[in-house]
N, C-alpha and C positions, 0 to 999 in steps of 0.2 A: 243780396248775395249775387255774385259775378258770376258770369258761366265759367269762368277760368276757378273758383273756388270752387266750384260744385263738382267738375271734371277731379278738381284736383282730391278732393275725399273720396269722390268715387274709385279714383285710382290709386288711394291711399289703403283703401278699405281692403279694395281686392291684392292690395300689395301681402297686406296682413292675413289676409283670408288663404293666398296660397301657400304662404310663409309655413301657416301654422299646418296644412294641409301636407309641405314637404316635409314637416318634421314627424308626422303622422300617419305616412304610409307606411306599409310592411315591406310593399315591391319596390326596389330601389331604381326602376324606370318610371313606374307612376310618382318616387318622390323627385326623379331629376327633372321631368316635366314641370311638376307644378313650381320647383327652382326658378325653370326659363320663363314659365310666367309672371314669378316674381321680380325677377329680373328686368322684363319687357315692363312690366307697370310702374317699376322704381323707375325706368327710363323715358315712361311718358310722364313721369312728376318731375323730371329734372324740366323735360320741352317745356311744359309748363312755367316752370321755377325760371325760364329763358336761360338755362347752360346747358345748351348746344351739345358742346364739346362732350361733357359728359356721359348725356345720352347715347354720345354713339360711342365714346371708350366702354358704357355700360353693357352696349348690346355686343358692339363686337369681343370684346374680352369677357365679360362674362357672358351672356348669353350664349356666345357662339364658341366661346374657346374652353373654359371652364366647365358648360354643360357639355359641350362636344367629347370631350376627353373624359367626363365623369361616364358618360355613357360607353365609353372607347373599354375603359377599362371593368365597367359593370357587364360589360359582355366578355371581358376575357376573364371576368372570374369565375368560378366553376360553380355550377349550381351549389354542388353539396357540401364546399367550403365556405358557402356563405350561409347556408342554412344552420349551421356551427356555433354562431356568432348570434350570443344571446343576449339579451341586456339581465344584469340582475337586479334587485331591490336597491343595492347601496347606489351604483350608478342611476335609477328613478330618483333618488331622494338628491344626491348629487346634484342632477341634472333640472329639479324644481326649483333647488336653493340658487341655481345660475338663472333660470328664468325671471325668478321672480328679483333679482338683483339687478339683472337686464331694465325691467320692467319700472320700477324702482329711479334707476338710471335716466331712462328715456323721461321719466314723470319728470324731475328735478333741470332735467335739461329742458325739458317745454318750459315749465315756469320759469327758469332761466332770462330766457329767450324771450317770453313773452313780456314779463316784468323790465327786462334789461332792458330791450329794443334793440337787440343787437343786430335785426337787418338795416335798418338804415347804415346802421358803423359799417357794415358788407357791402353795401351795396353805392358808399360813397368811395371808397376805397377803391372797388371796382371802377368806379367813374375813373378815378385816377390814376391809374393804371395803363387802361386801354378796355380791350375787349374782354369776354373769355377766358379762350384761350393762355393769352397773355396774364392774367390776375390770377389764373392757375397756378402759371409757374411762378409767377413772383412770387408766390405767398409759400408755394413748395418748396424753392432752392432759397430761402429767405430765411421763415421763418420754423418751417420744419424741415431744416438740411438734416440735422441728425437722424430725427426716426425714418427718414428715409431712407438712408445708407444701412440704419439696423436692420432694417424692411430688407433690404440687397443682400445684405449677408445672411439673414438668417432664408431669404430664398432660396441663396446660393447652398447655404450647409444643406436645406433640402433637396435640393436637386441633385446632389453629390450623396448622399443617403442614399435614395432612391437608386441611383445608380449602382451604386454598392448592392444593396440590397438585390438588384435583378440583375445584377453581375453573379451572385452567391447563389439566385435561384437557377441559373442557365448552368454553371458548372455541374449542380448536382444532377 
């Protein structure tokens, strides 16, 4: 076993460790923390995985912009509006049957992957291409044009809510 494998489970592990760590806090800054450490170690298995590019759209956008703003507005929420906010029994049983379909999901896609050999197909394709970067967007504005533009619009309807929304709460 390579050091670049061994790095890479170790960073895999701890990816999973804070994962499940941000979904299991009670204090919503102890869980946006261990976010940006998830975030940081999904971003040292991309260096690893050798895309660059990745890693730093990972840290800058999410790490930095994502966790920043979650934290932006975990402080402008008021304590005792958030203390309000309870989870009940159906939402638990809900929120198991998503895990474990999650879980489920990821199994079927390793075996996938594994059985397929579907890096070599990636990573010949990338040869031909170019770099990165480049085999980024070809395979983006290529082959997934559409769920990206859904991606766009359905950001854009959020963003236009939200404004709505804090347009409605500044009147009152």
């Amino acid at each position: 076993m390579s050091y670049t494998e061994i790095f890479f489970y170790i960073f895999a592990v701890l990816s999973i460790l804070f994962a499940l760590l941000t979904v299991t806090r009670r204090n919503a800054v102890h869980a946006a923390i261990c976010l940006l450490l998830t975030f940081f170690f999904i971003a040292c298995n991309y260096v690893l995985l050798e895309a660059e590019f990745l890693a730093a759209v990972q840290v800058l956008v999410y790490a930095g912009g994502v966790v920043g703003l979650m934290l932006y507005v975990i402080m402008l929420v008021r304590k005792d509006e958030a203390d309000e906010v309870r989870q009940s029994l159906g939402q638990r049983v809900i929120a198991v049957f998503i895990a474990i379909l999650f879980v489920l999901e990821i199994a079927f896609i390793s075996l996938l992957a594994y059985y397929g050999n579907y890096s070599g197909f990636l990573s010949s394709k990338m040869a031909q291409i170019g770099g990165n970067t480049e085999s980024i967007g070809a395979v983006l504005y290529t082959y997934f044009l559409l769920p990206f533009e859904v991606v766009s619009v359905l950001l854009l309807a959020a963003l236009v809510g939200a404004v709505v929304l804090a347009k409605n709460r500044i009147e009152r």
